[in-house]
N, C-alpha and C positions, 0 to 999 in steps of 0.2 A: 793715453794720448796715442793716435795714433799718426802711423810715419811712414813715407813714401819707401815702397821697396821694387826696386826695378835691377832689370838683365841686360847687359850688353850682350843683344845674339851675335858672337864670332865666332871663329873656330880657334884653335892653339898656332896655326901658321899663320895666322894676319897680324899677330900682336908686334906693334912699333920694336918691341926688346929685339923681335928677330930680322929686324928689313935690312941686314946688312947680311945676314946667310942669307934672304927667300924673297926670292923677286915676285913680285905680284904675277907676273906671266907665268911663275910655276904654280898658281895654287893648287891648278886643277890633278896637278899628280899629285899632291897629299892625300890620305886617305882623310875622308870626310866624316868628321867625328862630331858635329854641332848639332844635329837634329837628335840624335839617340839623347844626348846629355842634357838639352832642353827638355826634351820629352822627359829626365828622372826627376829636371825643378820644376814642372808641372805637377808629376806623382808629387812632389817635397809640399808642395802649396798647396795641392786640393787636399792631403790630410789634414791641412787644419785650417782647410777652405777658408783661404789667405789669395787676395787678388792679388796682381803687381802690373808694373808699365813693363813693356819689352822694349827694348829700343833695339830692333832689329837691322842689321848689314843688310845694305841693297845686293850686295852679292848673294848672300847666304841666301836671303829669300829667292832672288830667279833661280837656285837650285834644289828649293827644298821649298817648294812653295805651298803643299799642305802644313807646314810648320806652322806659317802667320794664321792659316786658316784655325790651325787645333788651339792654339793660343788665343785668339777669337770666341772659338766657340765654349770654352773655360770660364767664359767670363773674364779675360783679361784686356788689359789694354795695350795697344802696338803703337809704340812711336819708332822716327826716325834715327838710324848711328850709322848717315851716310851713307855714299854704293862703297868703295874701293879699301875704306880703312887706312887712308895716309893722313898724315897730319897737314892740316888746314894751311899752317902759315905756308908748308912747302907746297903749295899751289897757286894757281892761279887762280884770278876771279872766274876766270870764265869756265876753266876746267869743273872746280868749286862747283857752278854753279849747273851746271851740263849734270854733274853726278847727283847732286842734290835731287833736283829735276827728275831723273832716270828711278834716283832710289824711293823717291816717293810716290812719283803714279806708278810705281811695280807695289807698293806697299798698300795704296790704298785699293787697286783692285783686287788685291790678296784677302785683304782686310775688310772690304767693303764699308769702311768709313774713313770720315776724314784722319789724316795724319797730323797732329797739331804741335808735336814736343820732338824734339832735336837730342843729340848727343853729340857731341864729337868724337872723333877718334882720338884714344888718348888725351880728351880734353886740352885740347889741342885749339882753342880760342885764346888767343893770349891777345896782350897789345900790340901783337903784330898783324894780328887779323881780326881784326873785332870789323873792317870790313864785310866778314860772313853774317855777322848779324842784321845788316842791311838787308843781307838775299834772301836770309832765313825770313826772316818780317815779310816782304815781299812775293815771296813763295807760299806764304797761307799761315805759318807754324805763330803760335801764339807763347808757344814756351823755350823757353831752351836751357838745359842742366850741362852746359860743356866748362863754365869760368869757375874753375877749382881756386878758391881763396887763401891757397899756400904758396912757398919758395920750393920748389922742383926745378929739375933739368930739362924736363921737356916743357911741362904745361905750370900755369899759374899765374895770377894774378893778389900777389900779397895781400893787397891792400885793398881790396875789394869786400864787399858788403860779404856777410856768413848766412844770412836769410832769406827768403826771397824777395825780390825785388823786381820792381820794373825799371823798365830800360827803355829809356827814349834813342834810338839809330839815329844816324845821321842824318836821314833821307826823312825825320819826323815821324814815322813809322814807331811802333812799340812791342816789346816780347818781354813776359817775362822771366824771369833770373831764378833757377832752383839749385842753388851752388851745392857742390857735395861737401856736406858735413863737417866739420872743426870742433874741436874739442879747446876752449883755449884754456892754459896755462902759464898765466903771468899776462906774458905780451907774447907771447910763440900759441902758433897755431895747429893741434897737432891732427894731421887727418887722421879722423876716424869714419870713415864715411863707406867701407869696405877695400873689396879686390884686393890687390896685395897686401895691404893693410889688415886687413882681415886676418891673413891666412900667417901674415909674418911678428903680429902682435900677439902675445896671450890674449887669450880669449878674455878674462877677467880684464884685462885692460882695456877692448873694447866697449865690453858692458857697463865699465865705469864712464869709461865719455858719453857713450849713447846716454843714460842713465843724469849726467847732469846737463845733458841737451834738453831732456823731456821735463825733469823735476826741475833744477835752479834755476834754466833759462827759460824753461815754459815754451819751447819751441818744437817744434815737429822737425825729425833729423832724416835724409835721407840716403838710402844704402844700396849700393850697388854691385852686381857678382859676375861671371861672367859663365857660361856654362865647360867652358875648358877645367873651371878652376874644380872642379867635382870629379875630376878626371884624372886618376894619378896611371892611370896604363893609357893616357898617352904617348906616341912619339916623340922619343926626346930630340930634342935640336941643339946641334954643338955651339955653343954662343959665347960670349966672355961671360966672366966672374960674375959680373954687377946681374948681368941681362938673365941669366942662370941660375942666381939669387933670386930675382926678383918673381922669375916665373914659376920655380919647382918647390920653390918651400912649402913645407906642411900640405902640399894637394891633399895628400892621405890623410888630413886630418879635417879638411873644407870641408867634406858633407855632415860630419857629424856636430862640428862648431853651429854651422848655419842652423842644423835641426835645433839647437840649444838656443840660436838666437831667435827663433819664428814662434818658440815659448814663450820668451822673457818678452819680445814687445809686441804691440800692437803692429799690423802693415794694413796698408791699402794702396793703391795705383795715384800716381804724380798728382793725376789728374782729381781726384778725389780729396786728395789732400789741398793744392791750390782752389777749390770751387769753394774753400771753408777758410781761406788763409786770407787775412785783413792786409794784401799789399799796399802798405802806405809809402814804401820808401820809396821817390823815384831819380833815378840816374841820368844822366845822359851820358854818351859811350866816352866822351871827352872828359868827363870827371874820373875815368877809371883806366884811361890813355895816358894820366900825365906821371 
């Protein structure tokens, strides 16, 4: 079977763990480490000529804008992870919708095709802002992977569907829902869907969720990386316990897991996987608000 495998294009200073050391107005002095490290999961994927979605940062790309292009021309496919990298709810509609805007006609003339799948930052749609889905719909985007269906601190939606789904907005508009990954056991939902999860789980225990997504459930599971996390010589950032946890565990061990996992399963691009997937379940934003 195969399974959606896509990148968050960021760098290691945008991530939400650190916006209390690194104001957005400092990015430009961090050295700029996202284009090299994309460029090694490009090498990781054409060895075993393995497509994926990028969901690339509208930042990243107005600075490294052969990136979108070489990830194009790979045979991949490019969707949106917003210009700025702040979490959704802490904005405004308008700001929202201004960077949205910004980071997708920089994306699509990078790209020279339409942009139609979303990310959020930090999956950062919750019931506080599911307003964004409104814009997203409205803005062109036909998909969107940001409503993580776990209990977290920043991002989630518990109770929310594990498959994909559509999603009727407010405004009558519709996008559909490619939630990242859950493994359930019992009545607890345990994300297996990548990123730090990935990297802070054994590995055999990821394999075992992925593995009854595909076999028991018969579903297509979707997996996400970020090209920082390949990168254990980068700069480290002084941050609390949790934030410092969450970011440096196992780096040194990321690229060789992943290589293990681009064996064990099938991948193809978001897009590939939805053009084949029977969405029959449909929502409205109001059955996932209450």
């Amino acid at each position: 079977m195969q399974n959606a495998l896509t990148v968050d294009v960021e760098d290691y200073f945008h991530v939400a763990a650190f916006a209390r050391q690194i104001d957005p107005s400092t990015w430009d002095r961090f050295p700029l480490r996202v284009e090299r490290n994309t460029h090694r999961l490009l090498e990781l994927f054409g060895e075993r000529d393995i497509r994926a979605t990028f969901f690339v940062l509208g930042w990243v790309a107005e600075r490294c804008p052969h990136l979108v292009r070489a990830i194009v021309e790979q045979g991949h496919r490019v969707a949106c992870h917003g210009y700025s990298h702040q979490l959704i709810y802490g904005q405004t509609q308008d700001v929202f919708r201004q960077e949205t805007v910004r980071a997708k006609a920089c994306l699509e003339d990078q790209a020279q095709q339409p942009i139609l799948g979303y990310r959020a930052a930090s999956y950062s749609i919750t019931k506080r802002s599911l307003w964004a889905l409104d814009i997203l719909a409205e803005l062109g985007f036909t998909y969107d992977s940001s409503i993580f269906p776990v209990h977290h601190d920043r991002y989630g939606i518990p109770d929310s569907p594990r498959w994909p789904y559509r999603l009727k907005t407010s405004s009558g508009d519709a996008l559909v829902e490619f939630p990242p990954s859950t493994f359930a056991v019992g009545s607890h939902r345990l994300p297996v869907a990548g990123g730090g999860y990935f990297r802070i789980y054994p590995y055999w225990l990821t394999k075992f969720g992925l593995r009854q997504i595909n076999q028991n459930e018969k579903q297509p599971f979707i997996f996400y990386l970020h090209p920082w996390e390949i990168d254990a010589e980068q700069p480290r950032i002084k941050a609390g316990r949790l934030s410092t946890f969450r970011h440096y565990t196992n780096l040194s061990r990321c690229e060789a897991r992943l290589r293990q996992l681009l064996k064990d399963f099938q991948f193809a691009p978001v897009e590939t996987i939805l053009e084949g997937y029977p969405v029959s379940q449909i929502l409205h934003c109001d059955d996932i608000s209450r």
